[in-house]
Residue, then its C-alpha position, 0 to 999 in steps of 0.5 A: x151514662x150509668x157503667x158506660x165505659x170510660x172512652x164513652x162516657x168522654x163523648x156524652x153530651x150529658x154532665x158538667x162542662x168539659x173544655x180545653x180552654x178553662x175560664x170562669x170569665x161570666x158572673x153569676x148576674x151574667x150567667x143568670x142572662x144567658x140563662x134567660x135568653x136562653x130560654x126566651x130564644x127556645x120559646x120561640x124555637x118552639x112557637x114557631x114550630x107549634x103555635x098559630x094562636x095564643x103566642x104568649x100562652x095566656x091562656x090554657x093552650x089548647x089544640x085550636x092554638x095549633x098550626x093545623x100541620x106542624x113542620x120545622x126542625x128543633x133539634x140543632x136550634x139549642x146549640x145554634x142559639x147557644x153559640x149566636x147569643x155567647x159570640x154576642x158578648x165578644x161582638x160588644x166586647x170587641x166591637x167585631x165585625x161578625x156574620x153567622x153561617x148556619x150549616x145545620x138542615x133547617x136551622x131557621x128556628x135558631x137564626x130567626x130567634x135571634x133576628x127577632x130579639x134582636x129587633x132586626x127581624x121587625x125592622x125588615x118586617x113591621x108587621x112581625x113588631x114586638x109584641x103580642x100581635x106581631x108574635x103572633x105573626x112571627x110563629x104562624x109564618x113559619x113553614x106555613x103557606x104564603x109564609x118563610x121556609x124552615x131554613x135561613x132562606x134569603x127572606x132571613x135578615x143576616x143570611x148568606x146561606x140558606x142551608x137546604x142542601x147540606x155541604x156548602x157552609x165553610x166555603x160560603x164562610x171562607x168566601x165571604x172572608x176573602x179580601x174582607x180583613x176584618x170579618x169574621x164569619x162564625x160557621x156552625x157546622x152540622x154533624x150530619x152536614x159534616x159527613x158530607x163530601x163539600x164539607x170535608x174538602x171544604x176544611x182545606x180553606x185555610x190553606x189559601x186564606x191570608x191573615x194580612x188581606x183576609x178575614x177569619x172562620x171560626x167554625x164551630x162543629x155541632x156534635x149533637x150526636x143524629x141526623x134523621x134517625x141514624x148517629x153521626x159518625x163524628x159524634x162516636x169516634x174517639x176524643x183522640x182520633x177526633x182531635x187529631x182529624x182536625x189537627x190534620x186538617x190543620x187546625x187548633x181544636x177545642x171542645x166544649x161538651x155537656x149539658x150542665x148549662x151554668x158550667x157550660x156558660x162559662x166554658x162556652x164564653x171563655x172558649x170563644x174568647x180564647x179564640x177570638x183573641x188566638x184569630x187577632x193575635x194571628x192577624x196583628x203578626x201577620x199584618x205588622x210583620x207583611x209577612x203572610x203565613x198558614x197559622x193553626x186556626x181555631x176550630x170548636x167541637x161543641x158537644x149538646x145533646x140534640x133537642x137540648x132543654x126538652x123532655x128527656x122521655x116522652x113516655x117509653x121513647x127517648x126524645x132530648x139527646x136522641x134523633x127524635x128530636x130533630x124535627x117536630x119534637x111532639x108529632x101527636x098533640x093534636x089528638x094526644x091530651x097527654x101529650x099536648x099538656x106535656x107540650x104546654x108544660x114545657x114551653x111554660x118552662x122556658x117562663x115566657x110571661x116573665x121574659x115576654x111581659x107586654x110581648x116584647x123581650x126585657x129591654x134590659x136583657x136584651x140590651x145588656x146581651x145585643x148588639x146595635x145597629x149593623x154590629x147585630x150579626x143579623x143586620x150586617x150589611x156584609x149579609x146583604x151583599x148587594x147593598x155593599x157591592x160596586x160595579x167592576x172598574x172595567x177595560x174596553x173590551x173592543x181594545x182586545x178585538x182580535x183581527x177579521x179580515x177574513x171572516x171565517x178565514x181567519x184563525x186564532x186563539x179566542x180564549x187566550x185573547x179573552x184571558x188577557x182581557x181577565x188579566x186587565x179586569x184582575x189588574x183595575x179591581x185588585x180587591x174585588x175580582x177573583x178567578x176561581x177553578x179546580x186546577x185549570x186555569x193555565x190548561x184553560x188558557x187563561x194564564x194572561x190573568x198570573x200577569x195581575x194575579x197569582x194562585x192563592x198558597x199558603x202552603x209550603x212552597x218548594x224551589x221548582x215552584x218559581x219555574x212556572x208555579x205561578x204561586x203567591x200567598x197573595x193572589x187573585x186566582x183561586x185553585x183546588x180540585x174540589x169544584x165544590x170548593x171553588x163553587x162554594x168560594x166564588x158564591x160566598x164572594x158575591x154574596x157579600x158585595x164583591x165580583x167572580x168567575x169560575x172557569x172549569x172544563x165542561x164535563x165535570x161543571x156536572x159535579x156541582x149541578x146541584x150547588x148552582x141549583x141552589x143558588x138559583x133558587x136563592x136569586x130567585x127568592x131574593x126577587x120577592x124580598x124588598x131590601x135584598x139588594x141584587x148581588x153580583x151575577x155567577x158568571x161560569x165560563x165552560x171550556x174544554x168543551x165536548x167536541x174537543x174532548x176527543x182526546x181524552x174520550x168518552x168520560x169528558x164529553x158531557x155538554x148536558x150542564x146547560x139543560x140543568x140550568x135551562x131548568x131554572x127560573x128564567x127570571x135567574x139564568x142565562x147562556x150564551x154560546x159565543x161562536x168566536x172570540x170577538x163574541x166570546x169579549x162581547x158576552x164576558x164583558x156584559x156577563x162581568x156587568x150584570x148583576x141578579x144572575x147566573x150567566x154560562x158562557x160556553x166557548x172552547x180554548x183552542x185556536x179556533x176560525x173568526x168569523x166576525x169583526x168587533x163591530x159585527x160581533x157586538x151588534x150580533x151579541x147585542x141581539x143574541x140571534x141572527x142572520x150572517x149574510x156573508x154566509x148566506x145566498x138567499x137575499x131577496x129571495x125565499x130560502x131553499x134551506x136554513x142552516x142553523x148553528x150554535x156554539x162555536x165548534x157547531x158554527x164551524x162545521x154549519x158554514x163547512x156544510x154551506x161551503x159543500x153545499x155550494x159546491x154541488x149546488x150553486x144556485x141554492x139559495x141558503x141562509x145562516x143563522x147563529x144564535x148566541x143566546x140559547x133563550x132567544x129559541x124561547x118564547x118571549x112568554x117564558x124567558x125576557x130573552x125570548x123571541x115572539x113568533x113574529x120575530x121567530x118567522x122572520x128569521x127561520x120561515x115557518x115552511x122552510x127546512x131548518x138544519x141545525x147544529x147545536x153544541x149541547x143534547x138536541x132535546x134541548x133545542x127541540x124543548x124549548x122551540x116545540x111551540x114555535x111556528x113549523x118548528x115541529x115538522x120543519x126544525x131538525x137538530x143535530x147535536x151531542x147524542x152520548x157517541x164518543x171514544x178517543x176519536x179526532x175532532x172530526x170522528x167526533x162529530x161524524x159519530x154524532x151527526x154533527x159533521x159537515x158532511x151529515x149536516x149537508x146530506x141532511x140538508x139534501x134529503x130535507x129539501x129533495x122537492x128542490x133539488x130533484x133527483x140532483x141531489x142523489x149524486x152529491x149525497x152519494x159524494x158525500x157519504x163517500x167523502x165522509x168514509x174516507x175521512x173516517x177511514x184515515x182518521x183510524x189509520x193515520x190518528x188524525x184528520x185528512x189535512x184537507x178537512x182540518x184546515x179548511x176555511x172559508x174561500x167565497x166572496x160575501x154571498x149577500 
């Protein structure tokens, strides 16, 4: 660092190990084997990258041995490789129980490294064998077409995080720890990822980790200094100020810094020991005692320079220790001589005829620096939940059945009752099952669950908690607001083997769109890998929904998570929208069950009408769509109109609609229909949920007006039934159109069009070549009767009682 002043020079990657702990615990034959795979780990970093052909460079590499387009990242690879291959000795050590998170963008080329001089790689892929040929394989696969991505994709033996969006490491790592005493998930953590607002939040995971029950984290945060092209705010402040931010965190830091590689061998191997054995000595007082308690967890800052081992300068421009090493460290090779020498020059450096003499890694490196079998961080069953989970021990849900008698008649509090079902499956699964959310379990009416399970705290607790705090160091439920966290908690947690539920009001499940996003796609890609075994479904309950948001107003009333999910693969995602509570026990208990999904059910936590008994509800759930009879007047005729709905508060105003309707017109002949999985609309040739055509025009005619009420965007349903027979000219939806304020229930709706009263003067105007001129009377009674609703919600601050309290009076119509 030349004149650099003092408090730069102490956050250079460059010079001798710099470390908190000291310890000179390898021997120099020991240092000279890191040194060794090492350098076998980053030709393959480099080979995949680069090479198609010539894998073991014997002979002159030329630019027809190159991947006509080069694509990977090489620069976080070298302290990735550094920290795997020196946690290795403690695994053999210890005999540990270990799985590696690779939080770093496009981290691939480091994971896959060790996969493959582990032998794991060609265990799960005998055409990548080691040797020559398979090599060969292994490098041109490589962010090549028909070939694996360039992050740790669920195509990487050992992986439960793929990495491409950037934030979700440590929550995944504490996910994957909790109820698993004896793991430990070793966490690299990207500078740039580091920046991100899931990581920060995601730091607080200690404070609801038990050291009795509960695995470790051991993060390591990879200060190699750039992202694309632009520093890392972490690797240029202060050593102070960086200690003390995770001090505050609550945390024990230790840095390891430098580029120095026999120094820092040794600095690296006794840190993590020091830490390995701090995290034992944490657990053994905690487990001894029965006392659980919040220990200052270890945490590393390993300080490299990115692209660490590379040319230092490639002519006039700055490479190793600089952002041009973050991805493709030499772009030009293919019409650059010079440069392509350069390339040839340095790959040669790391001796791959020494390290690779017949195409396979030294026997006796590799055996003296790996572990066997399922110790091999990339060959822990733990990474391949699947194969270590088991089906929930489950209540019936039928024994929770809330009373019908009189369908549509009959109110009562559905998620309430649901969440006493949640308590019984907490209570018959005590280590396996979690319930996770930001801050609304209780708000959610869900609080039957703190019977079997308390809120997660290993913070300080005060003496007003025990007046309904509901806190416990060991506990099922799983809150902070943070929807990232929790998210990232419940997903780390089914990835390896075990069973959850999120639960979060509707409007703000938006937060982590893009996280669910993610998972879908690594479901998705875990169906085209044979020895994936399918994990536990992601099972979202959305409550608190849109049209009971009136209260707080326009900033909670948002149902548009269900056209980011309707997005993904339909091999992947299903939504259910139980009209009542015996529906609602119907479709959590199959959602609990399933596996290889991520299942949204939404349904509102207020009391609400019933309209099904238990018999009735699982028949109706088991077909997803349906004909209520009860509701309807059009047996053995041909429908006047088809009242649709879907959702719960929709159904409500739907049959408050067919109830007006009746009223003026009594001869009318209408049907009913619910729908309660959103992919019965579907055709059958785009979702396994959907309807053929034929099943389609049984239900809904292809000439007859369809009124439907929908509890999301009505673009939705008109996507995904534009094909459907009639549905273009005969299929109108109503549903949330962006109209909200603080309004009562019914205003709510009545801004959205969703109300009784504009359903069935829909319902009139569609169907005039039936009614004639009779219907102009009854939509001028309606209009009327919607205005005074209106006008007394405004005055009085709620709806006329008339209206908030109806029910359901008729006999069976049918």
């Amino acid at each position: 660092m030349g004149d650099a002043p003092d408090d730069v020079k102490s956050i250079s990657p460059y010079g001798p190990a710099r470390s908190t702990v000291k310890g000179t615990p390898l021997s120099e034959d020991e240092v000279k084997k890191y040194n060794d795979f090492f350098k076998a780990s980053l030709y393959l970093s480099l080979g995949m990258i680069y090479l198609r052909q010539n894998p073991l460079l014997r002979e002159p590499l030329k630019k027809e041995h190159l991947k006509a387009r080069l694509l990977g990242h090489f620069g976080s690879a070298p302290g990735q490789i550094f920290t795997y291959m020196h946690f290795n000795r403690l695994i053999k050590k210890y005999d540990l129980d270990t799985i590696f998170i690779s939080g770093p963008g496009h981290g691939a080329p480091a994971v896959l490294s060790q996969a493959y001089l582990e032998g794991t790689y060609s265990e799960a892929y005998p055409e990548t064998s080691e040797d020559e040929e398979g090599m060969q394989r292994f490098f041109k696969q490589f962010s090549f077409p028909g070939g694996i991505g360039s992050h740790a994709t669920p195509e990487t033996p050992g992986s439960i995080h793929e990495g491409g969006e950037l934030g979700y490491s440590v929550s995944h790592a504490f996910g994957a720890v909790f109820d698993n005493p004896n793991l430990i998930a070793l966490t690299m953590v990207g500078d740039g990822e580091a920046e991100t607002g899931p990581l920060a939040t995601a730091w607080h995971g200690t404070k609801f980790l038990n050291p009795i029950t509960d695995g470790a984290v051991l993060p390591v945060l990879h200060l190699n200094g750039y992202k694309i092209n632009n520093p890392t705010l972490l690797a240029r402040i202060t050593h102070d100020e960086l200690d003390h931010l995770f001090r505050g965190y609550g945390y024990t830091p230790y840095f390891v810094e430098g580029d120095d590689l026999d120094t820092m061998h040794q600095a690296m191997a006794a840190t993590l020991e020091h830490c390995v054995l701090e995290i034992r000595r944490f657990q053994q007082e905690a487990r001894e005692s029965g006392k659980a308690f919040r220990p200052r967890w270890p945490v590393i800052i390993l300080r490299t320079p990115k692209g660490w081992t590379g040319p230092r300068r490639i002519d006039d421009k700055l490479l190793e220790g600089y952002w041009r090493s973050h991805q493709v460290p030499i772009t030009d090779v293919h019409n650059n001589p010079k440069h392509l020498d350069l390339l040839e020059r340095w790959m040669r450096s790391y001796e791959p005829d020494r390290l690779f003499p017949d195409g396979r890694i030294d026997p006796e490196l590799q055996a003296a620096l790996c572990p066997i079998g399922n110790r091999r961080m990339s060959a822990n069953p733990v990474a391949n939940g699947g194969l270590l989970r088991k089906p929930l021990r489950m209540p019936d849900f039928r024994d929770y059945a809330l009373a019908v008698d009189k369908p549509g008649a009959t109110s009562a509090p559905g998620m309430a009752n649901m969440g006493k079902f949640l308590r019984d499956v907490m209570a018959q699964n005590p280590t396996n099952f979690r319930l996770f959310g930001p801050d609304e379990t209780e708000s959610n009416k869900l609080a039957a669950v703190y019977d079997a399970g308390k809120k997660v705290w290993l913070g300080e607790y005060f003496e007003e908690d025990a007046n309904g705090g509901n806190l416990a160091p060991a506990g099922r439920v799983m809150e902070m607001l943070s929807e990232h966290t929790c998210e990232g908690w419940l997903e780390g947690y089914i990835l390896t083997g075990r069973h959850g539920l999120l639960n979060s009001y509707e409007p703000f499940i938006h937060v982590i769109d893009s996280m669910v996003n993610q998972h879908c796609k690594w479901l998705e890609k875990c169906l085209e890998v044979e020895w994936r075994a399918k994990i536990a479904s992601l099972n979202i309950l959305l409550t608190a929904v849109v049209w009971r948001q009136d209260h707080n107003g326009f900033t909670h009333q948002d149902p548009g998570f269900l056209d980011v999910v309707a997005n993904k693969s339909p091999e992947v995602v299903r939504i259910y929208l139980p009209p009542d509570g015996n529906c609602l026990l119907s479709c959590m208990d199959h959602c609990l069950r399933s596996s290889g999904y991520v299942n949204v059910v939404v349904a509102d936590k207020q009391e609400h009408l019933q309209f099904l008994p238990m018999d009735e509800a699982v028949i109706h759930c088991t077909k997803g769509i349906g004909i209520w009879p009860r509701f309807s007047t059009d047996a053995g005729f041909d429908p006047d109109v088809i009242m649709a709905s879907c959702g719960d508060v929709s159904t409500h105003e739907s049959l408050a609609a067919i109830d007006l309707l009746l009223t003026y017109f009594p001869d009318l002949k209408i049907r009913c229909v619910n729908v309660v999985d959103l992919f019965k609309l579907i055709s059958h040739e785009h979702h396994p949920h959907g309807l053929t055509d034929s099943e389609w025009t049984a239900l809904f005619t292809d000439n007859t007006p369809i009124i439907f009420n929908f509890h999301s965007y009505p673009w939705l349903v008109h996507r995904l039934t534009y094909k459907r027979p009639g549905a273009s000219k005969h299929l109108h939806v109503r549903g949330y159109r962006e109209k909200g304020n603080i309004d009562t229930p019914l205003e709510l709706a009545i801004r959205n069009g969703t109300d009784r009263f504009s359903l069935a003067m829909e319902a009139i105007d569609r169907i005039k070549d039936t009614l004639g001129n009779r219907g102009a009377a009854a939509r001028e009674a309606l209009r009327d009767a919607q205005i005074r609703a209106r006008n007394e919600a405004f005055e009085e601050g709620v709806d006329p009682g008339v209206l908030r309290n109806w029910v359901w009076k008729r006999e069976v119509l049918n």
